[in-house]
N, C-alpha and C positions, 0 to 999 in steps of 0.2 A: 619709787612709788609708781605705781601702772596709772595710765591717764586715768582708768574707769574711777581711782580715787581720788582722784583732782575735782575742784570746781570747776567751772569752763563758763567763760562770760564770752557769749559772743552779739559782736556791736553792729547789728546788720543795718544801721542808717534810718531813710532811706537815702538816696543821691540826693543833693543839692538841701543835705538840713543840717548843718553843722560838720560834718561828717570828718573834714579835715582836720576840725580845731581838737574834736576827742582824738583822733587819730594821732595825731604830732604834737600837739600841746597839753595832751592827760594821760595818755593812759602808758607810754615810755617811764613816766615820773613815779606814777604811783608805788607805794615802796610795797611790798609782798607780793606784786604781779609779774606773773611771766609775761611780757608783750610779745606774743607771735610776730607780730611785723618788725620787730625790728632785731628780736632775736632769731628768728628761724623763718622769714616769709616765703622760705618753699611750701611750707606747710598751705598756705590759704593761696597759693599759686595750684598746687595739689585739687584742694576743694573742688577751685572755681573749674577744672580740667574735668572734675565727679561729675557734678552741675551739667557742662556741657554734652557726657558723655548720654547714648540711650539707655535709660534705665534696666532694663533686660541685657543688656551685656554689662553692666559694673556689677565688678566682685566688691560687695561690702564689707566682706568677714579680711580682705587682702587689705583694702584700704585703712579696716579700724587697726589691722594690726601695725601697716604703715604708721600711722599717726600715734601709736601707743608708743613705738618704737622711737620717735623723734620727741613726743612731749612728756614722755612719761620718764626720762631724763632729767628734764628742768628740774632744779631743787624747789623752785617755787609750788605752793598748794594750789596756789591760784593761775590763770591762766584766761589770757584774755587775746580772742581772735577780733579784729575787726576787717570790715571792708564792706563800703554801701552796694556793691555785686551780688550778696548775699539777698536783697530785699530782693531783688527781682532787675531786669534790666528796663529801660525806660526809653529803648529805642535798638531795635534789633533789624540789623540787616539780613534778609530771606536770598535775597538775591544782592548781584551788583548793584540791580535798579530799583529793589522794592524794599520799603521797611512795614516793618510791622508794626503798627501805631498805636496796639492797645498798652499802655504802661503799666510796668510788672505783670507782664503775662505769666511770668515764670514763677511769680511768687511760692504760690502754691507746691510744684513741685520740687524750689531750693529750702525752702523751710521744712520739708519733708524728710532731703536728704539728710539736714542738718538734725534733725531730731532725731533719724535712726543713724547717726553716728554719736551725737553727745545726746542723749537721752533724757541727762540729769543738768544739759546746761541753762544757764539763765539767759534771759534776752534781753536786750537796750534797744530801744527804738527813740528816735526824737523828729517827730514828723512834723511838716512844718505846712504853714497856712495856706491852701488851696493857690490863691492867685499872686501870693512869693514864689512861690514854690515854680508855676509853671513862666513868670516872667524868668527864673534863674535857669531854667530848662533851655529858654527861647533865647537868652542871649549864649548861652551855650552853642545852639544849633548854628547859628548868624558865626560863633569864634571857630566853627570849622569850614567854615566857609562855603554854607550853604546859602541859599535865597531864598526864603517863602515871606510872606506878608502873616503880621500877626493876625487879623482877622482870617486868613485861612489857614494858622497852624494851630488854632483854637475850637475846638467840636465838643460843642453839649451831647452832642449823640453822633459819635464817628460811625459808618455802616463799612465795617470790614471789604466790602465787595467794589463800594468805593474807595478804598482805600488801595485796593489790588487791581485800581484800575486809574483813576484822575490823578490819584494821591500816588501812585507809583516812584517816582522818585523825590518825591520830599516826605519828610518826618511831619507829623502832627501831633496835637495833643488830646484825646481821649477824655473830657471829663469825669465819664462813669466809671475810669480806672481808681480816680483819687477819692474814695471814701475811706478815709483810715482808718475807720471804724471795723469795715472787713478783714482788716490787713491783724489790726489788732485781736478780733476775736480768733482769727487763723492761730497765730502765734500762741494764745493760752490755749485751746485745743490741741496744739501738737507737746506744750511743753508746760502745763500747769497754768494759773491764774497767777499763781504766787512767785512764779518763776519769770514773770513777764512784766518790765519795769517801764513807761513812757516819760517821758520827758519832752513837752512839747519845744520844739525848737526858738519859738519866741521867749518863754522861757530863761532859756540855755544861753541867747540873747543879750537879753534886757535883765535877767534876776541872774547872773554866772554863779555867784555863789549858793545860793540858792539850790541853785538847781544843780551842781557840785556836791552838793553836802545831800542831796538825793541820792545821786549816784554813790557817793564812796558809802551811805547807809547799805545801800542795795549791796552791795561789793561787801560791804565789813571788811575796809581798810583804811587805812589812816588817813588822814585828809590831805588836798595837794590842794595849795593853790599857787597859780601860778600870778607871776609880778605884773606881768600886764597882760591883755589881748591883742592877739595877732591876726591881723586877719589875713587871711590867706586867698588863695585861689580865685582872687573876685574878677568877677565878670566885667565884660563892658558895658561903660556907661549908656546911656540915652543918646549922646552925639558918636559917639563910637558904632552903635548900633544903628542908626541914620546910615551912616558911611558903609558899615559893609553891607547892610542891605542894598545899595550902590552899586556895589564893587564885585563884591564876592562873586557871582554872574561873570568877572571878568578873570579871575583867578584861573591858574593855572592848574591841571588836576585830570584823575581820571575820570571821572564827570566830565570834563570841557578839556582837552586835551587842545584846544584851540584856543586856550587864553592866553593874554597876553600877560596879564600881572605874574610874576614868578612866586613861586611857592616854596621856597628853599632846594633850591637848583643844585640836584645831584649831593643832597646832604647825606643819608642815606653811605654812598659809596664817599665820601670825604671824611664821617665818622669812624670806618671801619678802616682807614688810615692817617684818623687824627694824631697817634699816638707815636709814628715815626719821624715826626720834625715839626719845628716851630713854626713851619709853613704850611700843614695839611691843621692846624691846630686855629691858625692864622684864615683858614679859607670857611673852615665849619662857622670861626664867629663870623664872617660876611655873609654866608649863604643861611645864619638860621633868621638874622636880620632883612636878606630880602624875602619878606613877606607882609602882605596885609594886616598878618595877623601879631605880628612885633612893631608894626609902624601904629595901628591904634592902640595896642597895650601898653608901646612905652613911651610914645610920641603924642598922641592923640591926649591918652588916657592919664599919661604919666605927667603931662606940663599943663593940659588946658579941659580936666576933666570936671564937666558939668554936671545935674542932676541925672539921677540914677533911674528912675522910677519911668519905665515903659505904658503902663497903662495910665488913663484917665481915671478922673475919681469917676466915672460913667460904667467903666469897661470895669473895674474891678468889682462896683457895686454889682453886674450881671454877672461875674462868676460865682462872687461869695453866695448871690442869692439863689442860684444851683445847687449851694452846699448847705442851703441853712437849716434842714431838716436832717440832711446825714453828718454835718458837724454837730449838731445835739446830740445824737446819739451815741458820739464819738465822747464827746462831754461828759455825759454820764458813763459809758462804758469805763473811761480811765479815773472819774472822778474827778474833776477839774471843773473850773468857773472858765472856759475858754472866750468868754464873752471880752473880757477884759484882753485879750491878744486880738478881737477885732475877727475871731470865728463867726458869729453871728451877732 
């Protein structure tokens, strides 16, 4: 069956809104679905290389027929790509030194590609609440061991020009990137109204089955639920986030080349000889453990982890109230009472 007669569900996120849990705990299980990732993820390795490339030099008639060629194989009808790279990136290095701090800049042009390659495919988005959303961005940036201060990684109105100049080497966050209301009418213009599913991430949350038994209607597939919730990939706490705001500054790296803390010393060339004796196997687990960032994830985090929550009830009420005119409209755009998730 050629892919053009396949469904094609593809799960574009965005970053930090469940993204994992559908990815590794749904959509492997579900029974009629091709899962791309776990059956073929050259395929959205593929993509993500389209995406990168300039638009004026990708052959699209080579690429669709690549991909016809690898999924048009599967016995399955159905076919489900995911990966939150897909929405847009939410922090792009320009330079060594400079990032580009507007989030999902790219939007626009991956939802593009995607639409003139699956034309007929459907969309899964499950966005999550403006000031979750960027506390799980902010302990993100702190787990690679950068330094900013969250009142300067936080901008009601980032001016690019600043950004390409004070903000040079640290990430920021963009508030007038996050209206998902945009993001969302994007996605129905490029791919139908009908064909474009949300699920708020609180939601997805707090009602799992619920919001499960959304998705597999969307899908027309049998229902999965799974025995418990895992949670995956979580961030650091509150006292975690303390410490490396500390530290990190002292960490070793090509940023600071002069720190003293180590950063998995020579892990890199110890992996690409882990594989000939019990003692290059023996050196990988000591070197991925010295770091800052194994000593608060599994020491910190792992025996004396505290509360979670980065912002003040002060600081969150000034973001949400940034959003509380374009969270409405997001409201009504998807049809939802978001009020009750604490949107406005």
């Amino acid at each position: 069956m050629a892919l053009a007669e396949k469904q094609v569900y593809l799960y574009v996120g965005p970053h930090k809104s469940g993204t994992f849990y559908l990815r590794d705990q749904i959509f492997p299980y579900v029974q009629g679905v091709y899962d791309v990732r776990t059956r073929d993820n050259y395929v959205i390795d593929r993509l993500l290389d389209a995406a990168a490339e300039n638009p004026l030099f990708l052959d699209i008639g080579k690429l669709r027929a690549e991909l016809d060629d690898r999924l048009g194989k599967a016995s399955e009808s159905k076919i489900v790509i995911s990966n939150p790279d897909f929405f847009g990136a939410y922090e792009q290095m320009a330079t060594p030194s400079l990032f580009s701090t507007k989030q999902f800049w790219d939007n626009a042009h991956k939802a593009n590609l995607l639409a003139r390659l699956f034309p007929r495919a459907k969309i899964i988005l499950t966005p999550r609440r403006q000031d979750t959303w960027i506390e799980s961005y902010y302990r993100g940036v702190l787990k690679s061991a950068q330094t900013v201060r969250l009142d300067e990684f936080v901008s009601p109105a980032l001016d690019v020009r600043q950004a390409n100049t004070s903000l040079a080497e640290r990430p920021a966050c963009d508030l007038s990137t996050l209206d998902w209301s945009v993001y969302v009418a994007n996605y129905r213009q490029q791919f139908g109204e009908e064909n474009v599913l949300v699920i708020p991430n609180e939601m997805l949350l707090r009602e799992t089955p619920d919001a499960l038994s959304r998705l597999y209607g969307f899908m027309d597939t049998p229902p999965y639920q799974p025995d418990k919730f895992r949670r995956v990939n979580r961030g650091y706490s509150a006292r975690a986030c303390r410490i490396a705001r500390a530290l990190n500054r002292y960490v070793h790296g090509p940023r600071n080349p002069l720190g003293f803390i180590p950063n998995r010393p020579f892990f890199n060339a110890i992996m690409a000889r882990r594989s000939r004796s019990m003692f290059w196997r023996l050196l990988a687990g000591i070197s991925r453990r010295l770091s800052l960032n194994w000593f608060l994830t599994n020491v910190v985090d792992g025996y004396f982890r505290g509360p979670d929550e980065l912002f003040s009830d002060e600081e969150r009420a000034r973001i949400m109230e940034h959003f509380h005119a374009p969270n409405r409209a997001y409201a009504e755009l998807i049809g939802e009472d978001l009020s009750r998730y604490g949107y406005y």
